[in-house]
C-alpha positions in Angstrom: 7.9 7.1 16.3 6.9 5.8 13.2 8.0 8.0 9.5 4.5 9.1 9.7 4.1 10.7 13.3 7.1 12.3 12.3 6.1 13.9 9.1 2.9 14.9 11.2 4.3 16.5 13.3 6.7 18.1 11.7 3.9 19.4 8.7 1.8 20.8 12.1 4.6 22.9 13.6 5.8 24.5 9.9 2.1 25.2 9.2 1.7 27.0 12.5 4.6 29.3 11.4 4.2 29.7 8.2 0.1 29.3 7.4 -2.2 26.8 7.0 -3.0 27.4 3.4 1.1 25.9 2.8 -0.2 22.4 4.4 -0.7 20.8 1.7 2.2 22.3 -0.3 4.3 21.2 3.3 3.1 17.8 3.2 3.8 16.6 0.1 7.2 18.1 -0.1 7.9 14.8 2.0 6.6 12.4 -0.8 8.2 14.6 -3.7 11.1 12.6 -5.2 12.8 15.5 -6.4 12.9 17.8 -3.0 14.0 14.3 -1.4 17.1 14.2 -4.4 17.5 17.9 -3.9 18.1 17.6 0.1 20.3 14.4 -0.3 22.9 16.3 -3.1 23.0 19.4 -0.1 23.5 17.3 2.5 26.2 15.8 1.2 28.2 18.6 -0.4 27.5 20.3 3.0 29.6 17.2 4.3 32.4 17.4 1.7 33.2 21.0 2.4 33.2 20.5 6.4 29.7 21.6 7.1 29.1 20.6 10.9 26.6 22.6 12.0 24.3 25.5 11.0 24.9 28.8 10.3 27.9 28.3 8.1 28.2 30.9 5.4 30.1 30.6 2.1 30.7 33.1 -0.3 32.1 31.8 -4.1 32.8 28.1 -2.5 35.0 29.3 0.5 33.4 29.7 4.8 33.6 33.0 6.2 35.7 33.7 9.1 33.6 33.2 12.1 31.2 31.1 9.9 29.2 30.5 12.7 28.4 33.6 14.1 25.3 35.6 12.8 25.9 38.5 10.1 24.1 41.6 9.6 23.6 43.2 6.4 26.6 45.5 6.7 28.7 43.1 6.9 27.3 40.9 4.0 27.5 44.5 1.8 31.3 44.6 2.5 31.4 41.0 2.0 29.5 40.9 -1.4 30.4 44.4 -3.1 33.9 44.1 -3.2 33.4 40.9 -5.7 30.6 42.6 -7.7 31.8 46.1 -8.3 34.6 46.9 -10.8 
């Protein structure tokens, strides 16, 4: 498939989830030279700290254990207070 198809159909299925009035907002994020920048800096600290897959979770620069598993919001809390609170 050509760039374009791609981009298509990729534009068609986020707008289906997420609205039609984003099209247009969707579609040119794919010709914006600074969301294009932006991905390619993630994507390639994601690399350097050993990101393989997704959902890896850091907190302050280090994974959580079982970084892969899904975490609910009682778990973030005991995650995130302890580092906030004094």
């Amino acid at each position: 498939m050509s760039r374009s198809t791609i981009v298509d159909n990729i534009v068609k299925f986020v707008t289906e989830v997420v609205g039609n009035s984003y099209y247009s907002a969707v579609k040119s994020g794919f010709d914006d030279t600074n969301t294009n920048q932006a991905t390619r800096i993630s994507f390639k600290y994601g690399c350097s700290r050993g990101v393989f897959g997704t959902p890896i979770f850091f907190v302050n620069g280090f994974v959580l254990p079982g970084a892969g598993a899904a975490i609910d919001y009682n778990t973030w809390r005991s995650i995130i207070d302890p580092l906030v609170s004094q």
